[in-house]
C-alpha positions as CSV (number, residue, x, y, z in Angstrom):
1,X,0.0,0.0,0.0
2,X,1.3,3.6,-0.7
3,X,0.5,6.6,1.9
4,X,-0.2,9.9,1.2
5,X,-0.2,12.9,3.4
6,X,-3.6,14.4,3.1
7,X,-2.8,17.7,2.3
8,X,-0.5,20.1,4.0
9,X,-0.7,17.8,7.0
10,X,0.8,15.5,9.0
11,X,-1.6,12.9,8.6
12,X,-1.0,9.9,6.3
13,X,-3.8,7.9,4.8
14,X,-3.7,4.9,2.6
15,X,-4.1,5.8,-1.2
16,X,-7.0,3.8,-1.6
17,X,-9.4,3.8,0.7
18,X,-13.3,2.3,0.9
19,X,-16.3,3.6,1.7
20,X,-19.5,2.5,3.0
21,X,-21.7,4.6,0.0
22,X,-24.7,2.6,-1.3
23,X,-23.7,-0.7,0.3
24,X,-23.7,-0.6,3.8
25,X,-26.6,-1.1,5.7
26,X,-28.3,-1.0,1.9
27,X,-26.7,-3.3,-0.5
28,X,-24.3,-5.9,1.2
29,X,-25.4,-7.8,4.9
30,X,-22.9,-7.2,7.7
31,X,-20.7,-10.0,7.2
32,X,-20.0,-9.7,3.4
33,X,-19.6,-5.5,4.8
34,X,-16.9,-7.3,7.7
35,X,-14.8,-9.1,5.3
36,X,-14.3,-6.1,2.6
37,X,-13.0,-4.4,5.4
38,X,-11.3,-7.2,6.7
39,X,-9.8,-7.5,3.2
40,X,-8.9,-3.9,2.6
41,X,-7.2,-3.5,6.1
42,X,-5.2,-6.7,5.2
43,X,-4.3,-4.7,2.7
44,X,-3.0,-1.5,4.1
45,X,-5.9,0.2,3.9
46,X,-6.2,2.9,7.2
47,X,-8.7,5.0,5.7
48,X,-12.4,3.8,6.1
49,X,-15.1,6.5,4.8
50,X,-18.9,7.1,6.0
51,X,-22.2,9.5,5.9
52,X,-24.9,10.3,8.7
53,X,-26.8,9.6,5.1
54,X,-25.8,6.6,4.3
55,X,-28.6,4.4,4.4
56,X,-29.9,6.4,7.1
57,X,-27.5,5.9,9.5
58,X,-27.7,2.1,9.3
59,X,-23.9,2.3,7.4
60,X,-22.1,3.9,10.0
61,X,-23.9,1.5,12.5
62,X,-22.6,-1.5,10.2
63,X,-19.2,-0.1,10.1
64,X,-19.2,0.5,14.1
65,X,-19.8,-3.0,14.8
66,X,-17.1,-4.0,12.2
67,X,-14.5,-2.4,14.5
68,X,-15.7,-3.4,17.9
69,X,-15.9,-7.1,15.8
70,X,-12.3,-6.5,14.7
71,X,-10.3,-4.7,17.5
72,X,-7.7,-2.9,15.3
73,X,-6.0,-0.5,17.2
74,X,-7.7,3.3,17.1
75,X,-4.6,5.0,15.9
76,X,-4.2,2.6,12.9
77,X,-6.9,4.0,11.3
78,X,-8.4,7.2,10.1
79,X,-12.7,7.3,9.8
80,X,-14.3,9.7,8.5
81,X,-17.8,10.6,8.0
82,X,-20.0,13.6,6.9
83,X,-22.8,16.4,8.1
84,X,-25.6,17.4,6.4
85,X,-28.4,15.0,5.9
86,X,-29.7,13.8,9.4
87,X,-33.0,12.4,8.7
88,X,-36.7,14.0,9.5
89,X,-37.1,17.2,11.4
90,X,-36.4,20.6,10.8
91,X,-33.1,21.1,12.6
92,X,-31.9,17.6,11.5
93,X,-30.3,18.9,8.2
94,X,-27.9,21.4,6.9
95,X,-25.0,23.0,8.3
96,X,-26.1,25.0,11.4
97,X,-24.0,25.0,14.4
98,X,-27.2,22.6,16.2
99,X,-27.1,19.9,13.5
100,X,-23.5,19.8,12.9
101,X,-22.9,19.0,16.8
102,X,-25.5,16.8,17.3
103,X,-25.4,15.3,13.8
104,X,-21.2,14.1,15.0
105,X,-22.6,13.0,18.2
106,X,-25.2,11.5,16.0
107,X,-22.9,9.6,14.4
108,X,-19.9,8.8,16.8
109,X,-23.0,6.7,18.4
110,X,-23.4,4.6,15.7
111,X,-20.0,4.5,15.1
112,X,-19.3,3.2,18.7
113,X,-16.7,5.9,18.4
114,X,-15.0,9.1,21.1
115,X,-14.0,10.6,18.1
116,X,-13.4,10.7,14.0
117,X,-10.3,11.6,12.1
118,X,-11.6,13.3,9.7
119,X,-15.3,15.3,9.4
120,X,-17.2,17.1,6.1
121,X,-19.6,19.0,5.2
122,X,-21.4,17.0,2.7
123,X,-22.4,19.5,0.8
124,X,-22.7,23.3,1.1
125,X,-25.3,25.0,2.8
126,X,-26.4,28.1,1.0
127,X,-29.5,28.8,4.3
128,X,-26.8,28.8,6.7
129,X,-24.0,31.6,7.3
130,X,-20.6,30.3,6.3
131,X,-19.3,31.9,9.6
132,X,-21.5,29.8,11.5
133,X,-20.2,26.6,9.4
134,X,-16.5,26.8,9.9
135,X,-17.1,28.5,14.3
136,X,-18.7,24.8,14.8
137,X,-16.6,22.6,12.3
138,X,-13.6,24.4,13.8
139,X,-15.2,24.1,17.5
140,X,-15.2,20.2,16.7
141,X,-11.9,19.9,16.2
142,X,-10.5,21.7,19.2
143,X,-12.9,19.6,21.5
144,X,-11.3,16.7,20.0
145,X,-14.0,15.1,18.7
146,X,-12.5,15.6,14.9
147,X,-8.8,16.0,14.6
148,X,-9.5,17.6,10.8
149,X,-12.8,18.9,9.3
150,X,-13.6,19.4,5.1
151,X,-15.8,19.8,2.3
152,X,-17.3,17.7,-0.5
153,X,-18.4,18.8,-3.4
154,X,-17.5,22.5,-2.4
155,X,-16.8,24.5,-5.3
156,X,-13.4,26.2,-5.0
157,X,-14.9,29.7,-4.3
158,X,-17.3,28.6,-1.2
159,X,-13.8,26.5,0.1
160,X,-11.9,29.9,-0.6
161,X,-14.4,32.0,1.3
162,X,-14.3,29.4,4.3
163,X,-10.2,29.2,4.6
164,X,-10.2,32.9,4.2
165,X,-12.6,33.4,7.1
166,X,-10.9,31.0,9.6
167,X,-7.5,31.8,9.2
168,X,-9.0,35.8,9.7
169,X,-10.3,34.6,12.8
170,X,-8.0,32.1,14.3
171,X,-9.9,28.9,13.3
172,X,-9.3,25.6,12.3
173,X,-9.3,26.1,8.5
174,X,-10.7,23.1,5.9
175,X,-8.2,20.8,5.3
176,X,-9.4,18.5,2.5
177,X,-12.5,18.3,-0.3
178,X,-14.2,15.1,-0.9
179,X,-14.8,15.5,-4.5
180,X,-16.6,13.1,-6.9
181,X,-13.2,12.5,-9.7
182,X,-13.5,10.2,-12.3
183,X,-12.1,9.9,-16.0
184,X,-15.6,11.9,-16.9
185,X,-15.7,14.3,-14.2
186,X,-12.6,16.4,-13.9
187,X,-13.3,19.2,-13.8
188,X,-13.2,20.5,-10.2
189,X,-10.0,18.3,-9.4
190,X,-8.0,19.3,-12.4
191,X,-9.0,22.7,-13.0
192,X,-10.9,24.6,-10.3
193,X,-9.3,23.3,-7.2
194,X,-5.6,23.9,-8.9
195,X,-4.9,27.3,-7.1
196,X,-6.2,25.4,-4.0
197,X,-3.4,23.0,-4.0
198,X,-1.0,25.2,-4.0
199,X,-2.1,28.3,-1.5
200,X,-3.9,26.2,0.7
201,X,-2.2,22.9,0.7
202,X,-6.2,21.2,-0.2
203,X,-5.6,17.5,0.5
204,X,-8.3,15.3,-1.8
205,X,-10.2,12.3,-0.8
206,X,-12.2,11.7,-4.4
207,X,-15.5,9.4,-4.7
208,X,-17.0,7.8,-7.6
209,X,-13.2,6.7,-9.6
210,X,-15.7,3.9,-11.5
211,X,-18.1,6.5,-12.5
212,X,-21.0,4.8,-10.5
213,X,-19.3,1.5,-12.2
214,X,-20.0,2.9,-16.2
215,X,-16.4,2.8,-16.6
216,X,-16.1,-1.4,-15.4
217,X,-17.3,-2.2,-18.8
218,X,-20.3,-4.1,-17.5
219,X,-23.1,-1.8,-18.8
220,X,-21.8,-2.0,-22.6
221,X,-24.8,-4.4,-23.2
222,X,-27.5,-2.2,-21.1
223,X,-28.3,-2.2,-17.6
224,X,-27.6,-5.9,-15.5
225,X,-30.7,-6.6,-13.2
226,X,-28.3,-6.3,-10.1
227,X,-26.7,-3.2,-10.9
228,X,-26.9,-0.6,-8.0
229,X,-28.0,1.7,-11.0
230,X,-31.9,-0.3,-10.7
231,X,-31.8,0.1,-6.8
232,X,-34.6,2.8,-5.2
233,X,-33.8,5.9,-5.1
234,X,-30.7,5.5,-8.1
235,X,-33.3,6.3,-10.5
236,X,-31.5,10.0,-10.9
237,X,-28.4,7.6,-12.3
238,X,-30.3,5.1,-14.2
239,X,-31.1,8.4,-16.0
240,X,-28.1,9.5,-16.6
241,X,-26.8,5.9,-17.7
242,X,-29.1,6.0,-20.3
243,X,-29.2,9.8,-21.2
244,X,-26.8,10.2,-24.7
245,X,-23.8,11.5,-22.5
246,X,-24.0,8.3,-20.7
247,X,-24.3,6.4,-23.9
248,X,-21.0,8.3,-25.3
249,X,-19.2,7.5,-22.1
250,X,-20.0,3.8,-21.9
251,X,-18.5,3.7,-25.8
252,X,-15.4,5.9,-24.2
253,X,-15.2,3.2,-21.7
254,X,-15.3,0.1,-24.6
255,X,-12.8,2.1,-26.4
256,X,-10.5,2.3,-23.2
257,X,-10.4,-1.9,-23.4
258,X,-7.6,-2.8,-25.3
259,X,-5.6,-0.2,-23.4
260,X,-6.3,-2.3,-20.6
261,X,-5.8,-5.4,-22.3
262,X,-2.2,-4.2,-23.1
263,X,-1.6,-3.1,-19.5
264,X,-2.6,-6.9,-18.2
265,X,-5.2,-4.9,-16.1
266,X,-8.8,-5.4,-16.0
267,X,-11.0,-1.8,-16.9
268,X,-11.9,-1.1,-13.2
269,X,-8.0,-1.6,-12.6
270,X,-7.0,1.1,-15.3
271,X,-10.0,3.9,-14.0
272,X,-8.3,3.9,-10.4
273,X,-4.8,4.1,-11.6
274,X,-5.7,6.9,-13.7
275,X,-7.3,8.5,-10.8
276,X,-4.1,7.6,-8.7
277,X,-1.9,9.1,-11.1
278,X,-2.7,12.3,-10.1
279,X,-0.6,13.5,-7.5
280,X,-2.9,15.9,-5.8
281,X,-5.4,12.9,-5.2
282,X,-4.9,12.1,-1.5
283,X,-7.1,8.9,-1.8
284,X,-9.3,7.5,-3.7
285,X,-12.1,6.3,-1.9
286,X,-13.3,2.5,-3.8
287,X,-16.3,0.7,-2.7
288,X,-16.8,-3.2,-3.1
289,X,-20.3,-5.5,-2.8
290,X,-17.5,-8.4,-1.9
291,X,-13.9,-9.3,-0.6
292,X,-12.7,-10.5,-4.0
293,X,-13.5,-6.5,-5.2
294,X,-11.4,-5.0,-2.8
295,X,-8.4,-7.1,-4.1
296,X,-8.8,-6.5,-7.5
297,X,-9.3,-2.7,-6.7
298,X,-5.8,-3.0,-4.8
299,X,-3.8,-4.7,-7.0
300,X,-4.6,-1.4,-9.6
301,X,-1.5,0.3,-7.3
302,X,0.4,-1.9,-9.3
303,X,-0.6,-0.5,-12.5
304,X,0.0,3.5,-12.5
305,X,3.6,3.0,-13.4
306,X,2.6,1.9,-16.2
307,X,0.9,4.9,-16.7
308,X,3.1,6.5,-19.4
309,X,3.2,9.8,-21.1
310,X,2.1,8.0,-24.5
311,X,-0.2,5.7,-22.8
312,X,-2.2,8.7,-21.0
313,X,-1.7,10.6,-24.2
314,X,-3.9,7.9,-25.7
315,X,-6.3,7.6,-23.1
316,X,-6.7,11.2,-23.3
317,X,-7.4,10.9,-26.9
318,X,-10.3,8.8,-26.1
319,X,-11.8,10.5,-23.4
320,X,-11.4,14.0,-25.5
321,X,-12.1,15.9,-21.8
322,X,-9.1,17.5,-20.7
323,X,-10.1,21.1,-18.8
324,X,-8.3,24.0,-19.4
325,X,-6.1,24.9,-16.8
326,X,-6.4,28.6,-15.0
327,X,-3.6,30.6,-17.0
328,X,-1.5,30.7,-13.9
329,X,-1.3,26.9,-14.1
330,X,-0.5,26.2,-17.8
């Protein structure tokens, strides 16, 4: 396993990571959820990712009873999960100083947890005062119940305005965005977050490297029964799968396959070394309905050297989706 340091931090966390999005507590029963973890931590992998969304709590739950099951030792690992969506009631959502407390105490319940490593606001709030945002995300972290808080799916203003404002008034800034990053969605990691890297020191932990699994080849003859794509509530993606963008992408993704072929890598493989080949990706967060998932998702560490300049020039050919970098970063 390789470790990065998330950002201009101290704190190392494996490259690839999992996280408990769609399966846990939803997809996958809890033993089949104990032995991916099991698997990736056999691995290497430290970082493990979660939601007070995810399946309504009932993944962080999963995942709490997966580390009183396994005894790993606290400071082995880094756990993260995310603030906004809390369930019913009016104060049980968003990112007000109320819900952001008692959505981590929430969710450090669940977790059978004093504490996470990492904390996010899982999306932006535009009802509540950015001020009051960062006072209680920063207020978290020096009661000790984070040790760093985020973003995800911030857009590089909103994470601007919030470093800006803490550092202004002696709080904990943002550390790190949780971005979705994939071969068809670049544009935030690539192009808008570029000046962030470098003023900031914005650590990554990306979501989505499969594209909701278009790019593991297996929807290039429609839509299999089991695919997560025909669960409730993923009718937004079963849209988009068969929308004609997703119909280019999945004949991007076909074209990608004897690339792959070449490599001795299986498509899934070559999506997360792409996303690994970019160094300002802290870690990219997989997901896995089974053990034997994890380990092919690991063994793509092995292929990003062999991520050349003329391979990704080819690649890049394909995709036809490079951004435009901000002049200052040409």
């Amino acid at each position: 396993m390789e470790y990065r340091y998330l950002g201009r931090s101290g704190l190392q966390v494996s490259a690839m990571s999992l996280g408990a999005w769609v399966t846990y507590g939803q997809q996958v029963d809890d033993d089949v959820a104990y032995d991916c973890m099991r698997t990736a931590f056999d691995a290497g992998v430290n970082f493990f990712d979660n939601a007070e969304a995810y399946a309504n709590g009932k993944a962080e739950i999963v995942m709490g009873k997966i580390l009183q099951r396994t005894h790993w030792k606290r400071n082995d690992l880094v756990i993260s999960t995310k603030i906004f969506w809390g369930g019913k009631g009016i104060n049980r959502n968003g990112l007000s100083r109320k819900h952001i407390l008692e959505g981590l105490r929430d969710s450090l319940d669940r977790l059978q947890l004093e504490y996470v490593d990492l904390i996010f606001c899982h999306r932006p709030d535009i009802h509540t005062p950015i001020e009051e945002t960062v006072r209680a995300m920063s207020f978290l972290v020096d009661q000790g119940l984070a040790f760093y808080w985020g973003t995800s799916e911030w857009n590089a203003q909103q994470i601007t305005e919030a470093y800006s404002l803490a550092r202004r008034e002696h709080l904990v800034p943002p550390l790190m965005e949780q971005p979705e990053y994939n071969m068809f969605s670049r544009e935030r990691v690539e192009r808008d977050f570029a000046p962030l890297y470098q003023e900031f020191g914005l650590g990554t932990t990306t979501f989505s490297p499969l594209a909701s699994g278009m790019l593991t080849g297996k929807y290039s003859q429609g839509i299999p029964p089991d695919s997560r794509v025909n669960l409730k509530g993923y009718e937004w993606l079963k849209e988009h799968f068969e929308s004609s963008e997703g119909h280019q992408n999945i004949q991007k993704t076909e074209a990608l396959r004897p690339i792959a072929a070449e490599l001795e890598c299986s498509l899934p493989q070559l999506a997360l070394a792409w996303c690994l080949k970019n160094p300002h990706v802290s870690s990219v967060i997989t997901g896995a309905s089974r053990p034997e998932q994890v380990v092919e998702n690991m063994q793509a560490l092995d292929i990003v050297s062999r991520l050349t300049e003329p391979v990704l020039e080819r690649i890049e050919a394909i995709l036809d989706n490079k951004p435009e970098q901000p002049e200052d970063f040409r």
